[in-house]
TIRO-215970 format. One record per atom (N, C-alpha, C, O): z, x, y. Coordinates in pm, whole numbers, padded with zeros to 5 digits, always signed. Layout:
% TIRO-215970
ZXY;...
This chain:
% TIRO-215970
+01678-00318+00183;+01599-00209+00239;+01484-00263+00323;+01460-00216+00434;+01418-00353+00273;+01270-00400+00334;+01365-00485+00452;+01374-00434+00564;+01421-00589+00430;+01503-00665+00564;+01519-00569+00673;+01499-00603+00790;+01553-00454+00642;+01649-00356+00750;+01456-00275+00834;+01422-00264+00952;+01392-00244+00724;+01266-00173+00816;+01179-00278+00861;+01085-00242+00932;+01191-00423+00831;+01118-00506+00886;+01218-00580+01030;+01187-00680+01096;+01323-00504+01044;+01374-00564+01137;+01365-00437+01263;+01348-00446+01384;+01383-00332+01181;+01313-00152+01287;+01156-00171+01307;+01104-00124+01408;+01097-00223+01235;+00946-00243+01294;+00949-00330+01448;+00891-00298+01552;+01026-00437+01426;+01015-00534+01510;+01096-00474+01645;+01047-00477+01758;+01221-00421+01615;+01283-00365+01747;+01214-00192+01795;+01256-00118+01885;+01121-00175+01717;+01092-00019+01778;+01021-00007+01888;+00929-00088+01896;+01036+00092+02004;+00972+00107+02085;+00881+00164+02097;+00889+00283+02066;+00756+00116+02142;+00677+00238+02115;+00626+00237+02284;+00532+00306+02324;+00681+00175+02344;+00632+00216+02506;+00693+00371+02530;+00645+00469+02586;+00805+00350+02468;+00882+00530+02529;+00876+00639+02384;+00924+00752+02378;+00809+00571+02286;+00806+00648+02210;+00728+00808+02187;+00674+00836+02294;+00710+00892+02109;+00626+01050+02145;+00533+00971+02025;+00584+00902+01936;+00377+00998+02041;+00252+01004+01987;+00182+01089+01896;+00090+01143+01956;+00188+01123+01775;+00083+01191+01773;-00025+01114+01632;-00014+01030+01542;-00110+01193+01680;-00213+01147+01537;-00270+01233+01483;-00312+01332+01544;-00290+01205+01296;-00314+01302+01260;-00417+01247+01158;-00376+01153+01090;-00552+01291+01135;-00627+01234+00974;-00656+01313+00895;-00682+01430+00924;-00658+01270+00789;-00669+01313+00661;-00793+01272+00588;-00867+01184+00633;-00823+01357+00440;-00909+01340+00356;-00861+01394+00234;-00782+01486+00214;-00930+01312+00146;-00907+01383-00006;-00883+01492-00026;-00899+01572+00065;-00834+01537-00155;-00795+01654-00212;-00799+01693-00334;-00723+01625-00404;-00860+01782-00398;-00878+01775-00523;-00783+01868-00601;-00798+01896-00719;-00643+01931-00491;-00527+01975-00534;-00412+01855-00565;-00412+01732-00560;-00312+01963-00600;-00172+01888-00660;-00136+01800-00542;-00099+01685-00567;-00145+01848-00399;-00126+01755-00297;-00200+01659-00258;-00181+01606-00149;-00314+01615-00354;-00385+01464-00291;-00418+01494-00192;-00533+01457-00166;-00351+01567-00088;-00486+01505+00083;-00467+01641+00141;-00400+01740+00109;-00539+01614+00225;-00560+01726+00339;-00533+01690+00482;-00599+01598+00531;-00440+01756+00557;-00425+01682+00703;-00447+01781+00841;-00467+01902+00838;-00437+01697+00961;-00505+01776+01030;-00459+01714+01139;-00446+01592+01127;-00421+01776+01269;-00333+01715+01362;-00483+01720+01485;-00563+01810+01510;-00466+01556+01550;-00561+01557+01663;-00495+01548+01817;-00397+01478+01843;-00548+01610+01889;-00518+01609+02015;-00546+01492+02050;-00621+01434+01972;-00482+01387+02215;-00519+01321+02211;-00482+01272+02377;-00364+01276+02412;-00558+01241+02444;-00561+01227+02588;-00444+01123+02608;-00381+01070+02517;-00428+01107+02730;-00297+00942+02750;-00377+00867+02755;-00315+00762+02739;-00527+00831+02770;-00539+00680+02750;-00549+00646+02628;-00516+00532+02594;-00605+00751+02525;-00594+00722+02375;-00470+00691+02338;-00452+00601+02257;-00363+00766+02394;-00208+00746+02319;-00165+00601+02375;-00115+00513+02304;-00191+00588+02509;-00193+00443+02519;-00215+00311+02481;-00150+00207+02496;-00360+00349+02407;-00394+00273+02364;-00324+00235+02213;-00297+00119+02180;-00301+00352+02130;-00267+00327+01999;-00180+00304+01991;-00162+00267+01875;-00038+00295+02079;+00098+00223+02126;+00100+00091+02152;+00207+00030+02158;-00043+00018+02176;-00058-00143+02171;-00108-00206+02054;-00122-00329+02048;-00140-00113+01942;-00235-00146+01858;-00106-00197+01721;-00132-00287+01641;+00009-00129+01721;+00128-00197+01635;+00182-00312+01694;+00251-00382+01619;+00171-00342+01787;+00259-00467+01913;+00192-00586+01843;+00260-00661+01774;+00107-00597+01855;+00040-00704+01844;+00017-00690+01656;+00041-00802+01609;-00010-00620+01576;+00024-00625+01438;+00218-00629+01411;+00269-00695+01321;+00260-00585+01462;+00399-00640+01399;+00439-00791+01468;+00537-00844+01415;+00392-00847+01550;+00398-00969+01582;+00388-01069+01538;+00425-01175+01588;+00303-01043+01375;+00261-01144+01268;+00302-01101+01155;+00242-01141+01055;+00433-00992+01136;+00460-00984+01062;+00614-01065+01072;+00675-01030+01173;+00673-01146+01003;+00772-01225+01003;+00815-01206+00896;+00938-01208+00896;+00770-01188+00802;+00818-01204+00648;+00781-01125+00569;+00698-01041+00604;+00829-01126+00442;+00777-01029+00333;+00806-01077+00184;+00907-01136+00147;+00697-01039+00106;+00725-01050-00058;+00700-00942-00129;+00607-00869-00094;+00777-00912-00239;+00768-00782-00347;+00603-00751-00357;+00523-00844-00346;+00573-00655-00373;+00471-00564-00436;+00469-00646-00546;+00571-00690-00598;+00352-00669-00586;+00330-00680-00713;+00132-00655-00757;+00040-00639-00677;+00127-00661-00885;-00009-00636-00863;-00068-00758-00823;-00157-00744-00738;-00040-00897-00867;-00147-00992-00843;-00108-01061-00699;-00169-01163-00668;+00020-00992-00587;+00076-01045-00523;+00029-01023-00417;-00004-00905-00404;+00004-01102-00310;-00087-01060-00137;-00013-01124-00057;+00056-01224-00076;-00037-01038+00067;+00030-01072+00167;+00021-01203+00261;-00087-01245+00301;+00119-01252+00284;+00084-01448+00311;+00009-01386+00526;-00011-01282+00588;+00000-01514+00544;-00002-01476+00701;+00034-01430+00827;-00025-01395+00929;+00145-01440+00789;+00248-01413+00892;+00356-01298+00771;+00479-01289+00764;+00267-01240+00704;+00358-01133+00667;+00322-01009+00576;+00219-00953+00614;+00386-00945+00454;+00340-00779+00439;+00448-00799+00271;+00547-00861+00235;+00347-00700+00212;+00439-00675+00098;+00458-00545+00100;+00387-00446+00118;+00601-00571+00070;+00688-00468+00031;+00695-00325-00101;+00719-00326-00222;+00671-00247-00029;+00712-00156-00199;+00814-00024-00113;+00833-00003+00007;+00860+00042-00230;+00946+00155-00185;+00818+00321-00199;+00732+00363-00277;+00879+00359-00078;+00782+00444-00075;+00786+00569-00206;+00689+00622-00260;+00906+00588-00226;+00879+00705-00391;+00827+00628-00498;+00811+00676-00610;+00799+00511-00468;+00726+00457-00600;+00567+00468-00578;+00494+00387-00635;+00513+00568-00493;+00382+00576-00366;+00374+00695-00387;+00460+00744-00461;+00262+00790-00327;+00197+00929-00342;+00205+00940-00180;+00140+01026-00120;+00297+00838-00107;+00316+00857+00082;+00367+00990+00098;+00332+01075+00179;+00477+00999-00013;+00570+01131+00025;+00428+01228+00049;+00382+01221+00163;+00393+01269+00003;+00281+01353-00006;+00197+01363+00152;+00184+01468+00215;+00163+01278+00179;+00123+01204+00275;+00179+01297+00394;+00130+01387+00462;+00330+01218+00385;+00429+01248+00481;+00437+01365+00503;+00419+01404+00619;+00461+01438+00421;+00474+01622+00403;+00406+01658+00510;+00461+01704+00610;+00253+01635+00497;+00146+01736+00540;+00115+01657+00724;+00041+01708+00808;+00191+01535+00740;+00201+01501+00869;+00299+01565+00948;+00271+01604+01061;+00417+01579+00897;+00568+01644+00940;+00556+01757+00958;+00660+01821+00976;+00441+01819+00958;+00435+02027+00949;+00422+02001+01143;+00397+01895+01200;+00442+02101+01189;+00480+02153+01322;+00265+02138+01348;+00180+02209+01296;+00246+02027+01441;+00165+02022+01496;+00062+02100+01567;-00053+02059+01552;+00076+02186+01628;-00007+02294+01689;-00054+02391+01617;-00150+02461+01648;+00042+02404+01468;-00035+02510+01384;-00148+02468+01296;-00198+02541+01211;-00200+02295+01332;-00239+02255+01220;-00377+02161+01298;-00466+02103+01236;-00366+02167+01400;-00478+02115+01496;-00645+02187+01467;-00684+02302+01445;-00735+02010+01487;-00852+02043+01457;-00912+02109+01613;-00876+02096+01730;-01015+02179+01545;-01101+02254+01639;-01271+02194+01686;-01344+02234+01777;-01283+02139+01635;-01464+02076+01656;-01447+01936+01590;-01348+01889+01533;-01569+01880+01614;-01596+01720+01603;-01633+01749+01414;-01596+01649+01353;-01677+01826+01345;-01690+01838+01207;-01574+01782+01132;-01569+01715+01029;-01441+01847+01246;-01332+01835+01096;-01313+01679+01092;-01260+01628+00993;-01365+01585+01223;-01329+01486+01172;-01385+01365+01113;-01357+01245+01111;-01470+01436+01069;-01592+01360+00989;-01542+01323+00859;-01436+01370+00818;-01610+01241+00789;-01556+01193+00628;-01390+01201+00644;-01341+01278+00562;-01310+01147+00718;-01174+01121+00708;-01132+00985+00625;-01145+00874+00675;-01091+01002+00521;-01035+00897+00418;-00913+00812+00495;-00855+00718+00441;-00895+00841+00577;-00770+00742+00712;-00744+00862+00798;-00776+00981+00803;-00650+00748+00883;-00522+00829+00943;-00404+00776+00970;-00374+00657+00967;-00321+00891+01001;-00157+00831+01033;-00130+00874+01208;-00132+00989+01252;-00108+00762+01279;-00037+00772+01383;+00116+00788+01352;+00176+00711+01277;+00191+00925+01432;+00318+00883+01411;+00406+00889+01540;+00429+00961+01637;+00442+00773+01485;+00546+00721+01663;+00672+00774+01638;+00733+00720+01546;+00747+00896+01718;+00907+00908+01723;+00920+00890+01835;+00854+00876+01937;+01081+00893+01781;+01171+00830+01946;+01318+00883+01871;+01374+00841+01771;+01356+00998+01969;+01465+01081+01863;+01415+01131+01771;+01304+01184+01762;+01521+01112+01670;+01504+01151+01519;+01430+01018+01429;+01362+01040+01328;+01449+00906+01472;+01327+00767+01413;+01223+00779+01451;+01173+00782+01563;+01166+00789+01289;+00984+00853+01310;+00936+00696+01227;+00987+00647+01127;+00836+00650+01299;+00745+00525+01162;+00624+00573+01194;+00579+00609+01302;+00562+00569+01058;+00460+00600+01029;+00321+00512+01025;+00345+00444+00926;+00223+00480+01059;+00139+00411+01119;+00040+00430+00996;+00078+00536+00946;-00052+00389+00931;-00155+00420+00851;-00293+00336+00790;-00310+00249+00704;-00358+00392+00860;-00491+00316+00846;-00603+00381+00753;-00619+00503+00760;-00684+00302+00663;-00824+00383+00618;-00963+00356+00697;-01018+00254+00738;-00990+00484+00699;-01078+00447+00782;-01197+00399+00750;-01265+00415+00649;-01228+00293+00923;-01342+00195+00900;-01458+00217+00950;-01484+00309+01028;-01551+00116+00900;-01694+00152+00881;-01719+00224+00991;-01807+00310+00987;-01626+00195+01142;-01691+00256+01263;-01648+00413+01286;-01699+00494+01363;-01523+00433+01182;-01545+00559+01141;-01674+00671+01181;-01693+00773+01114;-01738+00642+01272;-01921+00743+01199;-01946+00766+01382;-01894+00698+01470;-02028+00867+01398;-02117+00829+01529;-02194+00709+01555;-02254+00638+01475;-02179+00696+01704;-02335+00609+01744;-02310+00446+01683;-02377+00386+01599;-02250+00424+01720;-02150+00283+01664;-02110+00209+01795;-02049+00255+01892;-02152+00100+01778;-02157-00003+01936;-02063-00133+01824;-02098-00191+01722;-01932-00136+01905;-01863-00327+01855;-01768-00342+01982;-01720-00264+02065;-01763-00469+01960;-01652-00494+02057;-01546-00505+01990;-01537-00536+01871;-01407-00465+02114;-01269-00496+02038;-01217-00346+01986;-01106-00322+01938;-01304-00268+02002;-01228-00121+01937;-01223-00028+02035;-01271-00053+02145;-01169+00081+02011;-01144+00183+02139;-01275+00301+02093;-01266+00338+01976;-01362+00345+02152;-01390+00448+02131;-01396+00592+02202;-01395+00614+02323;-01400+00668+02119;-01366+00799+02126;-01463+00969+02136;-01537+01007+02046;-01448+01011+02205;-01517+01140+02234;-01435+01252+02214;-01319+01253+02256;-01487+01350+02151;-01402+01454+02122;-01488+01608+02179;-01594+01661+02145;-01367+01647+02297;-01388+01716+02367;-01344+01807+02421;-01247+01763+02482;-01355+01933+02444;-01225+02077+02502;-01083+02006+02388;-00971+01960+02411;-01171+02031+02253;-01052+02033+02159;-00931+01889+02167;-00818+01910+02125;-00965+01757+02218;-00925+01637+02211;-00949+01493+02200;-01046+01461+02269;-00912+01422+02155;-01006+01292+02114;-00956+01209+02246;-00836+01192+02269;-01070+01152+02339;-01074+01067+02436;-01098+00957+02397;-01147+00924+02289;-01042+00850+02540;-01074+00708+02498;-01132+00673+02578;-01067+00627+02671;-01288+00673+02594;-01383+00659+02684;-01501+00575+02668;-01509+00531+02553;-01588+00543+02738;-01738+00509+02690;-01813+00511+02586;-01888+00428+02535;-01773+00654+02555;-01863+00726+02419;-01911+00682+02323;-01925+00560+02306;-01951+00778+02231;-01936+00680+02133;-01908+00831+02000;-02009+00852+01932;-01816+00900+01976;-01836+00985+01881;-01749+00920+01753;-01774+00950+01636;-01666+00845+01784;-01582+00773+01724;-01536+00710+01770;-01506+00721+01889;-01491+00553+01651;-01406+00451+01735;-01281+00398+01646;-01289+00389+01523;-01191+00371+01703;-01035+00353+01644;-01008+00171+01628;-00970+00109+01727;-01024+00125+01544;-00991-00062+01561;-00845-00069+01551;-00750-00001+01512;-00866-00164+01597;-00672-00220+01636;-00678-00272+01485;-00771-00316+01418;-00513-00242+01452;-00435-00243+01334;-00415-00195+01263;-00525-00152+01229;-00328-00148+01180;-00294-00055+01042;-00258-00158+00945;-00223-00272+00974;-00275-00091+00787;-00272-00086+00700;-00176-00125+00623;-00171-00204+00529;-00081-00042+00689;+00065+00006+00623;+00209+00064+00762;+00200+00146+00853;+00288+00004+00730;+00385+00084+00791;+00508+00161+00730;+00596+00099+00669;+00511+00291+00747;+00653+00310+00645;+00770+00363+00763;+00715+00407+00863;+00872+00365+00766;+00973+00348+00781;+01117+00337+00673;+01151+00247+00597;+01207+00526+00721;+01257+00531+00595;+01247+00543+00465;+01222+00652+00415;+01266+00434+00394;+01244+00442+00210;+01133+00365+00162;+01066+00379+00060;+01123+00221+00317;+01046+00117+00279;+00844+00153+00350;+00812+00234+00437;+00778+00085+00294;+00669+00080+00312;+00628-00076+00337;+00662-00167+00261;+00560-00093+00437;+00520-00265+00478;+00379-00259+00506;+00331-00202+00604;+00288-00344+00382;+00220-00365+00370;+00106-00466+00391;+00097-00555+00306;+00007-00464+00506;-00041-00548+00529;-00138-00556+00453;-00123-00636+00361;-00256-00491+00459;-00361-00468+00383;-00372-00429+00233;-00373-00309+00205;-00380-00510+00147;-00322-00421-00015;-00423-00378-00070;-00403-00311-00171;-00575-00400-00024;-00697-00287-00094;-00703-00167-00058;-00721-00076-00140;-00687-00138+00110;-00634-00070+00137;-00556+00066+00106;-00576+00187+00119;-00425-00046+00043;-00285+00060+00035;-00327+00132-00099;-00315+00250-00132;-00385+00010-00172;-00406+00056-00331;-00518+00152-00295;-00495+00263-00344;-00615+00149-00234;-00715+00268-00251;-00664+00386-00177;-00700+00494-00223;-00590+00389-00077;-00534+00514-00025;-00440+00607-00110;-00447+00730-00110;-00338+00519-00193;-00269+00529-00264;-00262+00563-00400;-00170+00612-00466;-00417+00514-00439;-00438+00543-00591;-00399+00468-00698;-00402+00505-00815;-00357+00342-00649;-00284+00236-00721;-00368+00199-00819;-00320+00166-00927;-00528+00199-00794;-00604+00125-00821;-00645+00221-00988;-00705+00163-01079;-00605+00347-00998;-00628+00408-01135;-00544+00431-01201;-00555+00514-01292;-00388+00336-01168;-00296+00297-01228;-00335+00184-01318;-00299+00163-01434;-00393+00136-01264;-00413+00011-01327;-00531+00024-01451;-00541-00037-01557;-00600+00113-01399;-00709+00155-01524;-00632+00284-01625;-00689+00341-01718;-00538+00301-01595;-00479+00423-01652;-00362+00288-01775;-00361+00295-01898;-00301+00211-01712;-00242+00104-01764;-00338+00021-01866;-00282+00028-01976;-00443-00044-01877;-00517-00094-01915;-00584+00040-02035;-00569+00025-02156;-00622+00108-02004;-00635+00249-02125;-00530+00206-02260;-00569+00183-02375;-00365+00200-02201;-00249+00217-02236;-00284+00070-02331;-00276+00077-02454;-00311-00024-02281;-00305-00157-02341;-00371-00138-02428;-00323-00184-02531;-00535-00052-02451;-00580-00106-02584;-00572-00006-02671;-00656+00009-02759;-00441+00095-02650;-00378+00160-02764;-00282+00133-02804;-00229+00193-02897;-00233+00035-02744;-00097-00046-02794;-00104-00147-02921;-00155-00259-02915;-00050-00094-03029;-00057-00120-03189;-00029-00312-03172;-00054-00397-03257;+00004-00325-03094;+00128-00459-03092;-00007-00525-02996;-00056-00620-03056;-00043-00509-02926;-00092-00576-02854;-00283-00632-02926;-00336-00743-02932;-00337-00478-02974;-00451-00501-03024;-00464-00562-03154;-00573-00611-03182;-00350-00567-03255;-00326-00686-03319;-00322-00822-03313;-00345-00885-03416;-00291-00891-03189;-00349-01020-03146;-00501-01057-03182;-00553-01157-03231;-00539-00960-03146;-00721-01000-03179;-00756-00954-03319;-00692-00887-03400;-00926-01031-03327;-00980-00971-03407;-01062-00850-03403;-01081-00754-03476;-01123-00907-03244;-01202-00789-03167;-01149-00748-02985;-01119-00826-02895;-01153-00662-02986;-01131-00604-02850;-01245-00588-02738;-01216-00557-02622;-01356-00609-02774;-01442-00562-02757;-01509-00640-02632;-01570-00589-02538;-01482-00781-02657;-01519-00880-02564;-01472-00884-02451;-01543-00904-02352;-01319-00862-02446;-01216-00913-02376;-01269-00723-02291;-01308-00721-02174;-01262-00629-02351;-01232-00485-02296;-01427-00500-02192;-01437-00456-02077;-01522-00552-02249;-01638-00629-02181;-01632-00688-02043;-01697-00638-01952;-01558-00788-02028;-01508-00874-01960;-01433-00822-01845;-01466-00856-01731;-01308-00724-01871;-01249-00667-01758;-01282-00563-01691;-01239-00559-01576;-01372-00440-01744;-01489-00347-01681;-01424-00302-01615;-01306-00269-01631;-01487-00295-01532;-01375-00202-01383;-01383-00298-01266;-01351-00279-01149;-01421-00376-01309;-01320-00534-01180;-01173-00508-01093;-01075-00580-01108;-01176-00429-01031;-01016-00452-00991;-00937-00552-00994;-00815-00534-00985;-00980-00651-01005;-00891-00792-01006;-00866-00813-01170;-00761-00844-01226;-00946-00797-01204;-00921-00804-01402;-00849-00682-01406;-00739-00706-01454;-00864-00527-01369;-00753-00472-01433;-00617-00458-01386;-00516-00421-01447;-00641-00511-01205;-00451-00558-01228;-00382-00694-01288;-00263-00725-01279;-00493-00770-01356;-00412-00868-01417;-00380-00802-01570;-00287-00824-01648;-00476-00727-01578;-00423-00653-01741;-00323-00554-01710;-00260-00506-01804;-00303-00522-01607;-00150-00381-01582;-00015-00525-01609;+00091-00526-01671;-00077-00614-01539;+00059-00745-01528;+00069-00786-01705;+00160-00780-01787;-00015-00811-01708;+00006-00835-01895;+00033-00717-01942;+00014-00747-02060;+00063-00597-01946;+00155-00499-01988;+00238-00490-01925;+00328-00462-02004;+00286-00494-01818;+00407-00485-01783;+00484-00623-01833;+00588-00607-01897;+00447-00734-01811;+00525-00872-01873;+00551-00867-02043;+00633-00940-02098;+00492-00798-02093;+00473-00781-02256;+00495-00931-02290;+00578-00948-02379;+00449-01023-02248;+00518-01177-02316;+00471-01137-02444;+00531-01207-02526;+00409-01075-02490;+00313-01098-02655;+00408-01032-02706;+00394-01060-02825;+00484-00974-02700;+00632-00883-02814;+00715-01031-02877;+00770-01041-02987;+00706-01121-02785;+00781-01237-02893;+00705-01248-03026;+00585-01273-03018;+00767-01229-03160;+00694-01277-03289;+00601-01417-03244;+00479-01434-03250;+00705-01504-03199;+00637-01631-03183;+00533-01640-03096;+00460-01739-03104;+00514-01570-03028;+00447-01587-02919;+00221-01620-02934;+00142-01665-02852;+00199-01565-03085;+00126-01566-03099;+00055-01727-03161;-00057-01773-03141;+00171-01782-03240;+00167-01889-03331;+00169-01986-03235;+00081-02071-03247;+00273-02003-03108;+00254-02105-02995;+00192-02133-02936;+00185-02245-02885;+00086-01994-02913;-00044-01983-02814;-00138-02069-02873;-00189-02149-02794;-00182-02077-03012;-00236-02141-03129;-00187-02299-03081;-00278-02360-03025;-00126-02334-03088;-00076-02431-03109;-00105-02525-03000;-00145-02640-03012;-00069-02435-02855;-00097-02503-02760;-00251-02506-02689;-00284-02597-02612;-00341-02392-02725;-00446-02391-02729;-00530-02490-02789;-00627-02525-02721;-00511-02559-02935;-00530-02646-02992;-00505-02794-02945;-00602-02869-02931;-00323-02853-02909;-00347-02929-02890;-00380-02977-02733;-00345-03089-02694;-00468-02862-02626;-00517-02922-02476;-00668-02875-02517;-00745-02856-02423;-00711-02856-02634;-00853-02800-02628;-00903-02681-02551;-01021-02689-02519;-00841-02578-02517;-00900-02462-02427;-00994-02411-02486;-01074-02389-02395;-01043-02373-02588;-01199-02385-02653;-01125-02217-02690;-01218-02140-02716;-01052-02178-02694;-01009-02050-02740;-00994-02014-02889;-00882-02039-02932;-01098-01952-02999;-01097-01911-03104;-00960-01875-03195;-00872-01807-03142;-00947-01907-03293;-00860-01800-03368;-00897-01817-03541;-00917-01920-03606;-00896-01713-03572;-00961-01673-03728;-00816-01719-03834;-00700-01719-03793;-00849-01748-03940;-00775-01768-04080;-00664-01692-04051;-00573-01775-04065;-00629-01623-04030;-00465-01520-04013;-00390-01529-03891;-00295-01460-03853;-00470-01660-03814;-00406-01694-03674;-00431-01589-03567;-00370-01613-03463;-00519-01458-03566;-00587-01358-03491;-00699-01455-03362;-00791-01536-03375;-00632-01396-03248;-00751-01472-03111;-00899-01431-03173;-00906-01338-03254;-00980-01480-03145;-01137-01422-03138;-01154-01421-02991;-01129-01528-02937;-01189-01325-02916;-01243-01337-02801;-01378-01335-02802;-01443-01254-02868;-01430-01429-02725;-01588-01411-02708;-01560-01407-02535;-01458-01415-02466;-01736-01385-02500;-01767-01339-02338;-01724-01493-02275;-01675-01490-02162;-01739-01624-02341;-01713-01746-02272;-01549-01766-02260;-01498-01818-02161;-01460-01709-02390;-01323-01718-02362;-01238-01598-02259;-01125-01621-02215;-01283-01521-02242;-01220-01386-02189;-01147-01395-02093;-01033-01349-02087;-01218-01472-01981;-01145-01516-01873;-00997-01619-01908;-00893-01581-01854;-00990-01761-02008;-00914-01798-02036;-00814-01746-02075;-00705-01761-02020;-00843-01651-02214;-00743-01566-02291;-00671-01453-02170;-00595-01368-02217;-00687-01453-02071;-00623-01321-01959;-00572-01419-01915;-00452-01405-01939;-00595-01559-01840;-00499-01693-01816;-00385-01713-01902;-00275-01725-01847;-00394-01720-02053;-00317-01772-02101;-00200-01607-02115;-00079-01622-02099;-00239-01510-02135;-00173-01384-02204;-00078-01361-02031;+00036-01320-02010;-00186-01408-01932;-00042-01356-01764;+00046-01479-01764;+00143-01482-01688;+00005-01638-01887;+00136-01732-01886;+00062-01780-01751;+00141-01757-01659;-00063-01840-01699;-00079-01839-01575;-00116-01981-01559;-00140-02020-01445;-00123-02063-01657;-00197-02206-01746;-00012-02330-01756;+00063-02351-01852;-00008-02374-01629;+00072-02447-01626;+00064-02566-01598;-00019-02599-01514;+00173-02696-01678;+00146-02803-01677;+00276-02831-01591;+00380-02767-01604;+00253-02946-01490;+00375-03032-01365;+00453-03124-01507;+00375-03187-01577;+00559-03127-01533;+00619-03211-01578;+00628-03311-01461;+00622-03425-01507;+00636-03310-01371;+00622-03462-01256;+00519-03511-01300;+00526-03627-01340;+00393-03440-01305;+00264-03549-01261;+00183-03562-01365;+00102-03652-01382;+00218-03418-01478;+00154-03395-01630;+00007-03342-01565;-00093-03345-01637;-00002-03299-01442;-00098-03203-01395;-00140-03071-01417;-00103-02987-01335;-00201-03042-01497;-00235-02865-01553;-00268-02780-01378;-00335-02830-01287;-00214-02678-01377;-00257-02593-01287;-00260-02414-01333;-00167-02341-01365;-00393-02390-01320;-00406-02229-01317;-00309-02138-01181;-00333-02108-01064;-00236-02126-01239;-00126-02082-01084;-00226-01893-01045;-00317-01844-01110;-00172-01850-00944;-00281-01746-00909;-00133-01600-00930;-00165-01495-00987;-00045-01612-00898;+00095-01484-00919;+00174-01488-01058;+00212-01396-01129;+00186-01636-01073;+00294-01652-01188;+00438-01589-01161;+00498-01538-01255;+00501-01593-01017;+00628-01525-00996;+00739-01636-01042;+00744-01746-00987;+00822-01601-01140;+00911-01651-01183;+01003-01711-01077;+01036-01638-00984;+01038-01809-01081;+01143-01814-00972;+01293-01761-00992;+01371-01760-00897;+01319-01729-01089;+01437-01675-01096;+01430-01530-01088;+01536-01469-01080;+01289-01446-01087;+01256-01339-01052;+01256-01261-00919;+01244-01140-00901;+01277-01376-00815;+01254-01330-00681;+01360-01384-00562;+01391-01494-00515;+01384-01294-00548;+01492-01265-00425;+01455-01316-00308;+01527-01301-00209;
């Protein structure tokens, strides 16, 4: 699936393609967002037809979605879009345009992104950006287009009422979604209270809060860090700790490399504030030794190699 839309990204046209753009904002209904179709002069549409050219140009490659997984340089991670809140997204872009067009420079204030969408025929890709700081009035940078909104259309002029930076976010196409930016995707997306919604899940899990003696340190430690709670969504989803053994080995090997990691009379972890960070190393399996060189390395994904395609 991802091979086939990373190969339609690369062959799509967008010189002859139809334009439109549309932004959005939060929603505190069942539909997540609110959308809103913008008018938009030909030098604006022009412009935002060069602004994928040069971003799919560095996209060459791709690796799975994952939480601790980022996109290399020359490429985008992959996820399927029903595994995403896009559909949603998509809906409220796909409604018949003219019935849904903004009227004054207000509506496009506080816009949480937008979606450019390029068709050509019946092949529609979807373009998606959050919007940036220059988002606002009265904003001077180089390198961005800015915009005036006027007799009901957004220009690409002098101005300064708004300004558009080259690149998106995200591209979807079809089933697949290609991901450049993953703070981004996760904050547009909501990924990011999956992971605190996951992590909830972890320290009601009978099996898991049995490892310790206290929770308290470790639940201290990961706060609302985004980077600590998608390594705790990855340690629930990997469950390595369901092996019986798994607890007695940790012991064992903790002991004989010295990781300074506690454990009480019944073989229970102690977490303190100095181990917390280790004990989330050792529980993502992330604490590996080179049989070549007998070199320890903290690896940063932990992707199995027999895991990945």
């Amino acid at each position: 699936m991802t091979d086939q839309a990373l190969e339609a990204l690369q062959e799509f046209d967008f010189d002859s393609a139809g334009v439109h753009l549309w932004v959005f904002k939060s929603s505190t209904t069942a539909a997540r967002f609110s959308a809103s179709y913008v008018r938009i002069d030909e030098g604006l549409e022009s412009a935002l037809r060069d602004f994928p050219k040069a971003e799919r140009a560095m996209m060459t490659e791709w690796v799975p979605y994952g939480h601790l997984a980022q996109p290399t340089e020359n490429g985008c991670l992959s996820v399927a879009a029903v595994d995403t809140d896009f559909h949603l997204l998509k809906a409220l872009v796909d409604r018949p345009e003219v019935e849904h067009a903004i009227t004054s420079r207000d509506q496009l204030k506080n816009a949480l992104g937008y979606v450019v969408k390029f068709y050509e025929g019946e092949r529609v890709l979807y373009a998606m950006r959050r919007s940036p700081a220059t988002w606002r009035t009265a904003y001077r940078k180089r390198g961005v287009v800015n915009m005036l909104f006027q007799n009901g259309e957004l220009s690409a002029v002098e101005g300064v009422d708004f300004t558009l930076e080259p690149g998106f976010d995200l591209f979807a196409l079809d089933d697949a979604l290609l991901v450049s930016n993953k703070g981004a995707f996760e904050s547009l997306m909501r990924y990011r209270a999956g992971f605190v919604s996951a992590f909830g899940e972890l320290q009601d899990e009978e099996r898991f809060v049995s490892l310790f003696t206290d929770m308290a340190p470790l639940v201290a430690h990961v706060g609302t860090n985004g980077t600590h709670l998608r390594r705790m969504a990855v340690i629930q989803e990997r469950k390595l700790y369901d092996n019986p053994k798994y607890l007695g080995t940790l012991r064992e090997v903790c002991e004989k490399y010295q990781w300074g990691v506690q454990f009480d009379a019944a073989g229970h972890i102690v977490p303190t504030k100095e181990t917390a960070a280790v004990i989330m190393k050792l529980l993502l399996d992330q604490r590996l030794i080179s049989e070549i060189t007998a070199i320890m390395y903290d690896v940063p994904n932990g992707h199995r190699l027999d895991a990945v395609q």
